[in-house]
N, C-alpha and C positions, 0 to 999 in steps of 0.2 A: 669233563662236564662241570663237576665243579668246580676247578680255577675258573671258569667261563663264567659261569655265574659271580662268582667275585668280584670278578675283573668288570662284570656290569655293573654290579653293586657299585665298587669304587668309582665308576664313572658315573654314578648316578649322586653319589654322595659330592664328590666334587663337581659338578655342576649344581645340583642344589645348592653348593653353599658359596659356588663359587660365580656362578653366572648372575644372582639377582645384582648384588650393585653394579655390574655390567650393564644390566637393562636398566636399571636403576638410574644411572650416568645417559643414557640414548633417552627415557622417561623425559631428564629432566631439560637434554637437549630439544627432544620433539616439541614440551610444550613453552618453554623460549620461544623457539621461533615461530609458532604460532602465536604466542601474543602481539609480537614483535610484527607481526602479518597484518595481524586483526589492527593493532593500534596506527598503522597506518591513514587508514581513516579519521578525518579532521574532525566529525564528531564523534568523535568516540577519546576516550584515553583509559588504556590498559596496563596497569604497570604489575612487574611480578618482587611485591614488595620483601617479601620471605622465602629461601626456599632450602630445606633442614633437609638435607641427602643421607638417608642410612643405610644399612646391609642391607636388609631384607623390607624398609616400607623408606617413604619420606614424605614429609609435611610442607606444606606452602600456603601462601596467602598473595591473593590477586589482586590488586584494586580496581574496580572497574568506575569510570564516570564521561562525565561530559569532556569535552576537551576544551582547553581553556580557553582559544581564540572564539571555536563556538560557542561555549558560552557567553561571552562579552555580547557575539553578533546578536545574541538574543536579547539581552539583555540594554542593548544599544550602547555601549561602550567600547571607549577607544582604550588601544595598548598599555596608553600611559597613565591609562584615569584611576586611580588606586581609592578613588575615592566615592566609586559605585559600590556599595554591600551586595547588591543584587548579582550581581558579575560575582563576585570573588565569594559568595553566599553557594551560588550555580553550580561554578566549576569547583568548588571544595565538596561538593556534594553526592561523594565517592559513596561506593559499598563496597564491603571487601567478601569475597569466596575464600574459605579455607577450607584446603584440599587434603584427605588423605588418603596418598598413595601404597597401595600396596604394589610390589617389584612381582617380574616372574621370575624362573618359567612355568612352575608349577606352585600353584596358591590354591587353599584349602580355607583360605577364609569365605564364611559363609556360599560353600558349594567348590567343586572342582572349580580352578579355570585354568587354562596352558595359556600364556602371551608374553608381552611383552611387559602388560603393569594394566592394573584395574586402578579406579580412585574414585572416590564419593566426595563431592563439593556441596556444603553449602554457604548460605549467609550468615557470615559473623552476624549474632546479635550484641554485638560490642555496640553497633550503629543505633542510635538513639530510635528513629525510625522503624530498623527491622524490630528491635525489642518492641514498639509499640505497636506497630503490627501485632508482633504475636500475644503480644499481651491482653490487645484490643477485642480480635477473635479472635482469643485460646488455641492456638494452632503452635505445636510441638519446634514447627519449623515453618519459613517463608516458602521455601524454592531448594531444594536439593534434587543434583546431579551427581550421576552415577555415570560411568565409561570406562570402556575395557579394551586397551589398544594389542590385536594377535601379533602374532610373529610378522603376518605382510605389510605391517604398517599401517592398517585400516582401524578406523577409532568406533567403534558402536557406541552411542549412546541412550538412556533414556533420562526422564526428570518430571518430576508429579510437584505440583501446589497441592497441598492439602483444602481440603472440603470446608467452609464457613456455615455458618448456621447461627446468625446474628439479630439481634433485634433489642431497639432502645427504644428510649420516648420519640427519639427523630425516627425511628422508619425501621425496616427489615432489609437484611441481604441473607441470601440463600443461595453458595456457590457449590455445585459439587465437585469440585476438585478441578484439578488442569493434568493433563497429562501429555508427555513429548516424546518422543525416538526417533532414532534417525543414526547414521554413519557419517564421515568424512572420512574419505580416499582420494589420499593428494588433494585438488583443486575441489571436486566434487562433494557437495555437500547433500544429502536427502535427510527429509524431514516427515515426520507425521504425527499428528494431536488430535487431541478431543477436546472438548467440554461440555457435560451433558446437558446441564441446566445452571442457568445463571437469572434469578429473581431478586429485585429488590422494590420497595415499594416506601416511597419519602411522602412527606405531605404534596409537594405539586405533583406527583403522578406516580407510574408503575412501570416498569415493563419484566415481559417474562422472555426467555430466551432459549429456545431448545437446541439439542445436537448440534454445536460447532463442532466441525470437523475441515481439519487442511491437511496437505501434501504438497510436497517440493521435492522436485531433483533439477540442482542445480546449480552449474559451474563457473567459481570465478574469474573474470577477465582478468580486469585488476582491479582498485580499491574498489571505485565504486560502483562497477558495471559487470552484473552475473547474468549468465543465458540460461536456456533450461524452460523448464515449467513447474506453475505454483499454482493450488486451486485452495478455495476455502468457501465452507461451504453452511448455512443453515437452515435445520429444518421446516423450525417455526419460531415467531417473535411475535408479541402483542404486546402494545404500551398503549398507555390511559393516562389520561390527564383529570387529575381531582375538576379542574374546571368543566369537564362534559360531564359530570356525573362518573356510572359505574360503565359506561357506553366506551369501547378502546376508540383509540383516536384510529390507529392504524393495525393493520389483522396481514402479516405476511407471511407466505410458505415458498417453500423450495428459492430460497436468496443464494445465488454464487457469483462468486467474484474467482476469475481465472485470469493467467498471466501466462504471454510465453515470446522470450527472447533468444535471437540467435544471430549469427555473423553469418557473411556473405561468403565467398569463398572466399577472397585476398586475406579474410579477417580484419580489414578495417572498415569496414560499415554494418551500423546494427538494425534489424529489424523486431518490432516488435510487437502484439495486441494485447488487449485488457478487454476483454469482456464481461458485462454483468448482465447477470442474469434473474428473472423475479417468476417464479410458475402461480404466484397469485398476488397480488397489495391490494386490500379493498379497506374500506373507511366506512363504518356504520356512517360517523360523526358527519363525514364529507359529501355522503353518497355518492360513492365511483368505487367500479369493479375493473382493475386492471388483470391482465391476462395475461399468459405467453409473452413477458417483455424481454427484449435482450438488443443491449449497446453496446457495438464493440468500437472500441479505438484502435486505429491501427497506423502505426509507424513506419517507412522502409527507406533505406540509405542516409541512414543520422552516422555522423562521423562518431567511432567510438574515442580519437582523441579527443574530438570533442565536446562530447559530451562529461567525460570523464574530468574535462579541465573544467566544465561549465560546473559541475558540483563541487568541484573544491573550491573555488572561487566565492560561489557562493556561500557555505560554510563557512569561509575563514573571509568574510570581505570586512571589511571596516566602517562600521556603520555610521560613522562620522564624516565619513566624505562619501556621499552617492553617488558624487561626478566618477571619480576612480571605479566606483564600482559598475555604475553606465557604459562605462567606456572601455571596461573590459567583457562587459556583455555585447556591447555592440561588434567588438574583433573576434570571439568567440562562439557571437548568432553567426557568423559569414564563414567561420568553419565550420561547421554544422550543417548548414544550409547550402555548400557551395559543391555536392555533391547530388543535387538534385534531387531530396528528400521526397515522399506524398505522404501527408496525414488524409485519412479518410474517420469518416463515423460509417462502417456498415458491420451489419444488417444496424438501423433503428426499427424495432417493430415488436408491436403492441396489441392488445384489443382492449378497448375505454366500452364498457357494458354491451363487450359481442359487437362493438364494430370495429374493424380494421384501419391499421396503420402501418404502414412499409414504406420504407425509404432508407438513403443514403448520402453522405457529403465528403467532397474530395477533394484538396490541397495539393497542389503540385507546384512543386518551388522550381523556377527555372533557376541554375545552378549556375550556368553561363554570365546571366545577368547582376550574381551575386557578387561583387569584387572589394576587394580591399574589407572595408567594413560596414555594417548597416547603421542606417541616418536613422536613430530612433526616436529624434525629434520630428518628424514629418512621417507620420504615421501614412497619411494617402500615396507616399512614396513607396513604400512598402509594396502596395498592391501590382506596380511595375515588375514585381517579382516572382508572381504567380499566376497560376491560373487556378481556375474553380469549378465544380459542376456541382448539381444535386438532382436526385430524382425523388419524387414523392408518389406514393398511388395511397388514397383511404379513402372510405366508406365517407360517400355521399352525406348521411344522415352525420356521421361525423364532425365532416365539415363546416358542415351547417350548425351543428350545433355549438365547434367553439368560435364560427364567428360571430354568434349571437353572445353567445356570451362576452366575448372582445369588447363589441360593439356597449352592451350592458355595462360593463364597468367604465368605458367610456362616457358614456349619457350618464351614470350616474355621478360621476366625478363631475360633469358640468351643471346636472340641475339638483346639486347638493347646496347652493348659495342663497343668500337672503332673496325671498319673491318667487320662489320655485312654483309651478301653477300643483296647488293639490289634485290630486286624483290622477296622477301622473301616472301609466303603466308603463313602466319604462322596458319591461319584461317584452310587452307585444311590440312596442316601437322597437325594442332591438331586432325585434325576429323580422317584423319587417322590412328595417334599413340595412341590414344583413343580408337579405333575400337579393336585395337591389345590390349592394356589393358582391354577391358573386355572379348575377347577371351580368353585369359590368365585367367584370374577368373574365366569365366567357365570352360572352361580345369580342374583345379585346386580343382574345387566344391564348391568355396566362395561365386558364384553366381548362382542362380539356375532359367533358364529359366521358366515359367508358364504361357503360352498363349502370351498376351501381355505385361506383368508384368517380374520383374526381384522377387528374393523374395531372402533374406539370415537372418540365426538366428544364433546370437552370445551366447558364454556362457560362464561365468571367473567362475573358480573354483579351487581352489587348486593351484594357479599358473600357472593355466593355461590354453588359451583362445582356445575354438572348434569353427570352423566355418561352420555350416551344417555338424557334424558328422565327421570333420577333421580338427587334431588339428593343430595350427601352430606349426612350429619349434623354438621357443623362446628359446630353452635352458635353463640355468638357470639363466637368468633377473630376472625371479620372485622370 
């Protein structure tokens, strides 16, 4: 029993002393190639400027920045122009992470861990910026990350901004913190954050900002194209404009914005929605109570080579010649497009002070008809391409009310001129040439009464637009 126990002992001692620069070497392999991954991407540039391998920890430094062609394209500069500041101001306009790694397999700094290598990153304040940052509001650090890769090769991480509590002669900022976690395994990335309050208040106005909250799980294609789903979410937001007084311009609750992209089976075509979403937006300033609103976009059979090419293209184009860059949007709309794509907007729908709004709009690219490449000088050629529908149903009183309004800012834009007759109500003349505009639409069949609802469905095809089963008279426009 005793040799037994020795003989663990001694395999415990030589592993201790003998396995971390082993992991230490795989460490410093893992994150290579993840830069190397990440920097792929045309805006971005990742370089791993240092990296000091020891027994038991090692040290690095990352640079991360713009990458150089994108910057120029921002900047409007060509390859050769060394004579832009702005451009070479841009993409010099690095920050660098220095990293301290600790090795496993067993690490005792601040708490157990078994893995493969723990490491805490932050922002050099070597960089002019982050030192004034922190200088600015007194904050210990910018941005530090912390991540701990196990034995299966999965990386957990988390990473906090420290909390501001700022105020000068120009205004106040009141942040409480940013907070992050999340893993990557292999391809797979998951994420989630907060931030609970974000206030700041300048001379032209205010706004205050409660509970941001997001989440991600989501896997990369390649550079630029991930599927998955992403939500981000706020509680409440109110901003004021010193111009109305102490009256907020805008009073919103329950704001989300969701995403979710995925492949077809072959995997080369992507589908994808973006929906936003509002559970209230009301306007003292404006007087209007919106409601229950939610816009989704939605995408299905986009070429993912194509699309992929269409972003790096446009990152790294040359802004000095627009033609070159037309003319590789134009052969790369026709990849994109030659798989018979539909854009829709559904659901649109609303309620504007308790009355109703529902509808929908729908894109269908004929793919057949898409060849070689698109003429995007003759835009009405274009429409040979698609077809279209839309259905609408709202509240009556709705209706009415914003074509009075329409109509209103029409008449007043005309009898805004010298000789306008005074006593002008331009208010009641809208409501009643309004009235008569949408008699005329129902007459006509473009709108169709349904209780207390108006209801009309559009449809483009062939050149030509039906509205409820009658077509207009377009002639040959199309």
């Amino acid at each position: 029993m005793k040799k037994l126990v020795i003989a663990v002992f001694v395999i415990l001692v030589i592993a201790g002393l003998g396995l971390p620069p082993v992991l230490g070497s795989i460490t410093e392999s893992q994150i290579r190639t993840h830069i190397d991954s990440m920097d792929e991407n045309a805006a971005t540039s990742l370089v791993v400027e240092t990296y000091d391998r020891g027994w038991f920890s090692s040290t690095a430094s990352i640079a991360v920045g713009l990458g150089e062609q994108y910057a120029r394209s921002l900047m409007a500069a060509a390859d050769d122009n060394t004579d832009n500041p702005g451009a070479a101001l841009l993409s010099a306009a690095n920050v660098t992470f220095d990293l301290d790694i600790k090795h496993g397999p067993i690490n005792l700094n601040e708490g157990l861990f078994l893995g493969l290598s723990k490491f805490v990153a932050t922002l050099n304040d070597d960089s002019e910026v982050v030192r004034e940052f922190q200088q600015t509001f007194n904050i210990p650090y910018l941005l530090e990350l912390r991540g701990k890769v196990g034995f299966t090769g999965v990386f957990n991480f988390d990473a906090d901004v420290p909390p501001v509590d700022y105020a000068d002669e120009t205004g106040q900022l009141l942040f409480s913190g940013a907070t992050v976690a999340g893993s990557v395994n292999n391809r797979n990335l998951k994420t989630r954050g907060n931030i609970d309050e974000l206030v700041f208040d300048v001379d032209a106005g205010s706004a205050t900002i409660e509970r941001i909250n997001f989440v991600s799980d989501t896997t990369k294609i390649d550079t630029y194209i991930w599927t998955g789903t992403a939500e981000a979410t706020i509680d409440n937001a109110v901003v004021a404009d010193t111009m109305t007084g102490t009256e907020p311009v805008i009073v919103a609750q329950g704001l989300r914005l969701a995403t979710q992209a995925s492949l077809d089976d072959s995997g080369s075509l992507l589908n994808g929605t973006v929906s936003y979403s509002a559970a209230s937006v009301n306007s003292p300033i404006g007087d209007f109570q919106l409601n229950n609103a939610v816009v989704g976009l939605n995408a299905t059979n986009l070429s993912v080579a194509g699309v992929s090419a269409y972003y790096e293209t446009m990152l790294t184009a040359d802004p000095t010649n627009p033609l070159a860059a037309m003319q590789s949007v134009q052969q790369l709309g026709a990849e994109i497009l030659g798989y018979s794509p539909t854009v829709s907007v559904r659901p649109i729908q609303f309620e504007l002070d308790g009355e109703s709004f529902a509808g929908d709009i729908e894109i269908r690219v004929l793919g057949d008809a898409v060849q070689g490449q698109l003429n995007l000088s003759n835009p009405l050629a274009l429409l040979g391409l698609v077809e279209a529908s839309a259905n609408i149903t709202a509240s009556k009183l709705l209706i009415e009310r914003l074509a009075a309004q329409v109509v209103s800012a029409q008449m007043g834009a005309a009898l805004s001129g010298p000789g306008t007759p005074q006593g002008q109500d331009t208010d009641s003349m809208a409501r009643a040439q309004s009235q008569l505009m949408l008699a005329a639409f129902l007459g006509q069949g473009y709108l169709i009464a349904d209780g207390d609802n108006y209801t009309t469905t559009v449809e483009y095809a062939n050149g030509q637009i039906v509205v409820n089963g009658t077509a207009l008279p377009l002639g040959m426009m199309f």
